[in-house]
N, C-alpha and C positions, 0 to 999 in steps of 0.2 A: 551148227554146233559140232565140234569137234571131238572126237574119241576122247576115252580116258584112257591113261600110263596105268602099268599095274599096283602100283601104290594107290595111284588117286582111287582106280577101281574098286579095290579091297578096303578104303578108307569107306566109299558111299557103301561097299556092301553092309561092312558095320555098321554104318546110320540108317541104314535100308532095313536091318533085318531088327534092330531094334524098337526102331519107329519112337525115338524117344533121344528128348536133348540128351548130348554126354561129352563130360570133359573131354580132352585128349587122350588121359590118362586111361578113363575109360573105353574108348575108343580102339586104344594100341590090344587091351586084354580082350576085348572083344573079335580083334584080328586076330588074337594067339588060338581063338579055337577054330579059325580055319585057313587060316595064311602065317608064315613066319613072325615070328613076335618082330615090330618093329621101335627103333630105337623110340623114347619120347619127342626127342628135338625134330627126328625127323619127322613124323607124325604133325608135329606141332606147325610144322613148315609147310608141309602138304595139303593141309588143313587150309593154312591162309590161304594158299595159292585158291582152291576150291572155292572159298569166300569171293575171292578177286574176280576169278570168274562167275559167282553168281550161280554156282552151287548148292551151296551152302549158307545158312544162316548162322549168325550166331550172337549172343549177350554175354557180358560180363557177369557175374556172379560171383562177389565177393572178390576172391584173386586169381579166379578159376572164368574162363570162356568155358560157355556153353554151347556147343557146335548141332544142329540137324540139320538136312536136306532139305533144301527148299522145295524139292518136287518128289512123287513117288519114281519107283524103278520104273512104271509103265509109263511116265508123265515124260520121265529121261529120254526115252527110248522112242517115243514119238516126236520127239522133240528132233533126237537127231537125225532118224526116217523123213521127216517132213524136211529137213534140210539139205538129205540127201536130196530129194526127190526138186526141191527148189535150186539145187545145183544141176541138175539136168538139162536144164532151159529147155529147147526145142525137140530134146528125146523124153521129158517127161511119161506122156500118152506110153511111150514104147516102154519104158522101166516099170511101169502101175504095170499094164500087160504081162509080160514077163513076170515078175512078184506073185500076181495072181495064179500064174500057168503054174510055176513052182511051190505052189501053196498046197497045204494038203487036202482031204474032206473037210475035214475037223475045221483048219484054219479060213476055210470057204464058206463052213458054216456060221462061225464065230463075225467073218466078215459082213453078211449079209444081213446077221443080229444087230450089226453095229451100224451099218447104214440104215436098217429099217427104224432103229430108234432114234438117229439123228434125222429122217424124213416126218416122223411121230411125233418130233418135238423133245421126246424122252433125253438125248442127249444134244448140249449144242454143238452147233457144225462149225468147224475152222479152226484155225492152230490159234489165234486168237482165246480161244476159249479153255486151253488143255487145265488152267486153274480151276474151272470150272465143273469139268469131267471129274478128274481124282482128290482127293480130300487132301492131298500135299500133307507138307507136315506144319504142323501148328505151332507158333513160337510158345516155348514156355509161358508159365502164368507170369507178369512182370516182364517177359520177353521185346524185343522189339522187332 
């Protein structure tokens, strides 16, 4: 999975930080409290593209599209770490190494939580599962 441009960025923040369907229109004033207000058309464009690539969800309602995330910000983010780490091929072993060296207490601690519950059973194992792991976001009521 590939990076995001700071438009598309600042689009999921807003559906990230609301956690909740929202038109476009919504979408752009929810950028205005922490990125430059963006025009509507472009917004509206940016949006599809996120749709295309399987970002984002979205329904019709009335005359108005209803846009969310189809994953959380954690769900994202693993999503593209694992792909990093899948583009590695034969340096894998050496990049996880590395990652870990560079990790802090804190993030060595968090890590060892996360392995011990996916050994425990508590969380499942494999990128296969990441829907599984975070509650994502749920299409509206009526949604598809």
């Amino acid at each position: 999975m590939t990076g995001l441009g700071p438009l598309e960025s600042a689009l999921m923040e807003a559906l990230w930080q609301t956690g909740a369907p929202m038109t476009v229109r919504q979408v752009c004033e929810a950028m205005t409290h922490h990125h430059r207000r963006r025009d509507y058309s472009t917004a509206s464009a940016a949006l599809m593209v996120l749709h295309s690539k399987g970002l984002v969800r979205r329904t019709k309602v009335n005359r108005a599209w209803l846009y969310w995330s189809r994953t959380t910000r954690a769900e994202h983010i693993a999503d593209r770490v694992h792909g990093l780490l899948a583009d590695a091929g034969s340096a894998r072993s050496g990049v996880i190494a590395l990652l870990v060296r560079q990790c802090t207490a804190l993030d060595r601690d968090d890590l060892r939580v996360a392995l011990a519950e996916v050994e425990d059973g508590a969380l499942p194992a494999g990128p296969d599962s990441a829907d599984a792991v975070g509650a994502g976001s749920a299409a509206p009521e009526g949604g598809r």
